[in-house]
N, C-alpha and C positions, 0 to 999 in steps of 0.2 A: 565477551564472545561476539556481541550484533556488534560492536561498534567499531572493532580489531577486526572481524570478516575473519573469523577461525572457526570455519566450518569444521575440524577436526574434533572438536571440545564437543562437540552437538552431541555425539551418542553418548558420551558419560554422561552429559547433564541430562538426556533423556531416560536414561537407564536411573540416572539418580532420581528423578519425579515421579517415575513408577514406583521406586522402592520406596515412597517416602510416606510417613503416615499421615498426612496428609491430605484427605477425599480429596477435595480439591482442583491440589499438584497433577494426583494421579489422572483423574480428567482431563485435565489440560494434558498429559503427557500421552492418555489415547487418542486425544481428537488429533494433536501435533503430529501425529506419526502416519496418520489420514493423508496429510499433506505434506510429509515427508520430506521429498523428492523437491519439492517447490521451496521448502523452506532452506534446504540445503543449497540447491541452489542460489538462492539469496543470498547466503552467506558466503560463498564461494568465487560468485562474480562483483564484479564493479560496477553492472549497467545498475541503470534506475529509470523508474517511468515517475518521477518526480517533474521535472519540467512539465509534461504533457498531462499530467494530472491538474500541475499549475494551470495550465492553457484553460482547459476545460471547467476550471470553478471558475475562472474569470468569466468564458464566454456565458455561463449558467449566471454568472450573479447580470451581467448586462443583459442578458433577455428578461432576466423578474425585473429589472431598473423599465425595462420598455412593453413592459407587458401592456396590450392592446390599444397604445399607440403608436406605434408603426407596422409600415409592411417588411418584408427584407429586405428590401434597397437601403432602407435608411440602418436596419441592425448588421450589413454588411460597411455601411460607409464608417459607422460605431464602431465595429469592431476594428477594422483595418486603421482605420485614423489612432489608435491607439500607438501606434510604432511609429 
């Protein structure tokens, strides 16, 4: 279902993890319905914030690689000179 983006299947499988006797499943299948709308959406579209997520450990791993030795001039020329 995540990996085919068939948002259709979503409410049998969630319907099926309430019913299930399994404490759990069932848990998971109240907090999932919290975020519903978010989750469906995921499944429904093609975008992703994978890249930009990318961006952002990278620029976090190079500020703890430079922690307090330098100012931002030099974690701007760091960063940039990376491309």
């Amino acid at each position: 279902m995540v990996r085919t983006r068939q948002a259709v299947l979503l409410d049998d499988w969630l319907a099926h993890c309430q019913n299930c006797s399994a404490v759990l499943l069932q848990q998971f299948g109240l907090r999932f319905q919290q975020d519903y709308a978010a989750v469906r959406a995921a499944l429904a579209t093609a975008w992703s914030n994978g890249q930009t997520e990318g961006q952002v450990t990278r620029l976090k791993l190079i500020k703890r690689q430079m922690y307090g030795r330098a100012k931002l001039d030099l974690l701007r020329q760091r960063v940039l000179y990376q491309y």
